[in-house]
N, C-alpha and C positions, 0 to 999 in steps of 0.2 A: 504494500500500500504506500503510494508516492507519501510526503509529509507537507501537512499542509504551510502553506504559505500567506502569509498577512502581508497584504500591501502596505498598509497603513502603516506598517512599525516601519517600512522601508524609508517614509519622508525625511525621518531627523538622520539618517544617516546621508539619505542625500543631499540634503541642506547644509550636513557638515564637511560634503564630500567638497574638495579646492578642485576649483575650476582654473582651466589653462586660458588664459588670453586668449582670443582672435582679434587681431590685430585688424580695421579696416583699412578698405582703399581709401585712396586718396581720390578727388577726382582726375578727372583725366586733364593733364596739363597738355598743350600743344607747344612743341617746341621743333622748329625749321619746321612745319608743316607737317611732322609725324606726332602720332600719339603715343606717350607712355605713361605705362602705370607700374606704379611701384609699391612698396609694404613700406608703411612710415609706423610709428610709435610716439605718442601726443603725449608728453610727458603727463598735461591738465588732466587725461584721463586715466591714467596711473594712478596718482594722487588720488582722484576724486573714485576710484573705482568703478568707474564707467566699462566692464569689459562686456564684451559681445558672448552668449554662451552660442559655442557649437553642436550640433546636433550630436556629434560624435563623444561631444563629451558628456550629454546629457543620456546618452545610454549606456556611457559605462559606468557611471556612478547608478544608475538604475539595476546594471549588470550584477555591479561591485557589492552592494545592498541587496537583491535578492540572493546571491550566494552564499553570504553572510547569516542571513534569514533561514537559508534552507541546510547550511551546517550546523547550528545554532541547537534546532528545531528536530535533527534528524539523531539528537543522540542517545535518545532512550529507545528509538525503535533498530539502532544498530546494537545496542547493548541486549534487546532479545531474540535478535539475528540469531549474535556469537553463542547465545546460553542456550537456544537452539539445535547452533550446532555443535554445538559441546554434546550436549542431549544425546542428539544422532549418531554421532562419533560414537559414544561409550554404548548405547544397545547396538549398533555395530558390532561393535570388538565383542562383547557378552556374547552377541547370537553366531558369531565365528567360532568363541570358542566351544560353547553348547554342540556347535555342529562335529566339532573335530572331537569333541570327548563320545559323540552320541557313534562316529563311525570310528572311533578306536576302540568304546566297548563291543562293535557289531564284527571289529576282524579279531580282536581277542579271543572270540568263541571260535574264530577259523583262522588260526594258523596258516593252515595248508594253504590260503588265497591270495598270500600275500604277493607271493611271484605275479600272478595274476592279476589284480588291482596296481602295480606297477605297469604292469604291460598294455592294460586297458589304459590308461592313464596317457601313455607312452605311447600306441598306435593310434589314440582319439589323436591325439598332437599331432602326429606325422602327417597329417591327410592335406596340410598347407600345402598349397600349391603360389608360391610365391606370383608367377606371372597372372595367373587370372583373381590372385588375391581372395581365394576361396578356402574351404577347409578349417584345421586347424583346430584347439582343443573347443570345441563346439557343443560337445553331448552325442555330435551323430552316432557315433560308433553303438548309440543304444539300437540303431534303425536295423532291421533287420538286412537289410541290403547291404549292412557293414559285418553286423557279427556275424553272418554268414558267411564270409569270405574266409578263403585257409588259415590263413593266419591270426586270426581271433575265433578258431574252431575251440579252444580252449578256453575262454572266455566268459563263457553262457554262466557259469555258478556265482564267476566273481560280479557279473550284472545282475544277477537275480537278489543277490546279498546286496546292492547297493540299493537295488528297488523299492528291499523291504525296510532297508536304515530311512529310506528319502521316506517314506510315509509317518516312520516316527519323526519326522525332523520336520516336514510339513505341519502335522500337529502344534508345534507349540509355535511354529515361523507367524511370523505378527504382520511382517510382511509381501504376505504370500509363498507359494511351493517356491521352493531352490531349485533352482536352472540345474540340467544331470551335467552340465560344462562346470559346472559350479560342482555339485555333486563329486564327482570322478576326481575331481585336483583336488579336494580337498580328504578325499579317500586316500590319494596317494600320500599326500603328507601323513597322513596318521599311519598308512602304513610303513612309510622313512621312521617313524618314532616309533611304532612297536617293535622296528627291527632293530635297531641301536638302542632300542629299554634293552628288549631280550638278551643284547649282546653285553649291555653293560652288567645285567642280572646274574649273568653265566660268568663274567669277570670277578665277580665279588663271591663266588662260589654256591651262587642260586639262593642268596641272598634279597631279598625282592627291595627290603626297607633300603638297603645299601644300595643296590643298582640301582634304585630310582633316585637316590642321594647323590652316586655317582653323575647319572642322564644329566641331574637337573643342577649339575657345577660344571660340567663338560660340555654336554650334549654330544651330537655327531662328530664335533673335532678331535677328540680323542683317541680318534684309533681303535674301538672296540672291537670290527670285526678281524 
């Protein structure tokens, strides 16, 4: 919503805005038979402040004043822009993380998919095709006309498992269902992190409290596998 604007408050600042001289002609003197005109400066009307206002000046001081008027005016409605998007930002991040703890507990129970959800992840991505600027991690690879094809003949459990996470995760989405482009990349991340937990867990002698102590001082840069 634009903010509104009072003309009226704008008079005293343009009353107090300094106006530049316009200087008049003089009239036209003939001299050898030609005419010129020139820019004189009457000193009587310096003194007396006699000057001529310019049109040019009377709209920037009108300018200069509404501007003034409209930043003045506009600061409580940018002040709950920013709190807004502060707002935004943090159920943002909240409803990220929701997603990634809802498909980390979903491959927790399947191991074995982890290869798979990587690879799903991995051939969604490939299918760019840089010249006609198509493809790319998009969701298709749910279409059958993708997971059909040889190379995502393996596939089919590790989409079946994302299908039934995206419905828990639809449920509480505030808003709206999660894009499977959305869905799929954020499967693989959680499956990178179950795979360097697991690894770190195994490091600490299958230790769960320690290897998530270790994950969560290190993370993936440590070398675990």
């Amino acid at each position: 919503m634009a903010a509104p604007i009072s003309f009226i408050s704008t008079l005293p600042s343009l009353l107090a805005c300094p106006l530049q001289p316009s200087f008049p002609l003089l009239p036209h003197k003939r001299t050898n038979g030609s005419i010129v005109c020139h820019q004189s400066m009457d000193e009587s009307q310096i003194s007396s402040g006699g000057y001529l206002i310019k049109r040019r000046d009377l709209v920037g001081c009108f300018g200069a004043a509404i501007t003034v008027e409209v930043i003045s005016s506009s600061g409580p409605f940018t002040e709950r822009a920013m709190a807004a998007d502060l707002i935004q930002r943090r159920q943002r991040s909240e409803f990220q993380s929701k997603v990634k703890e809802t498909l980390f507990t979903a491959l927790k129970g399947h191991p074995e998919l982890l290869p798979s959800i990587l690879t799903l992840a991995l051939n969604d991505a490939m299918t760019y095709d840089k010249a006609t600027k198509s493809g790319g991690p998009n969701g298709s690879i749910r279409l059958r006309s993708e997971i059909g094809r040889p190379e995502n003949s393996e596939l089919s459990a590790a989409m079946d498992l994302l299908v039934e996470a995206k419905k828990e995760i639809d449920s509480y989405s505030k808003g709206g269902p999660i894009s499977f482009a959305d869905l799929i990349q954020y499967a693989a991340q959680a499956a990178v992190k179950k795979t360097f937990l697991d690894s770190a867990i195994r490091k600490c002698g299958g230790n769960e409290e320690k290897g998530r102590l270790l994950y969560s001082a290190y993370g993936s840069n440590v070398g675990l596998v």
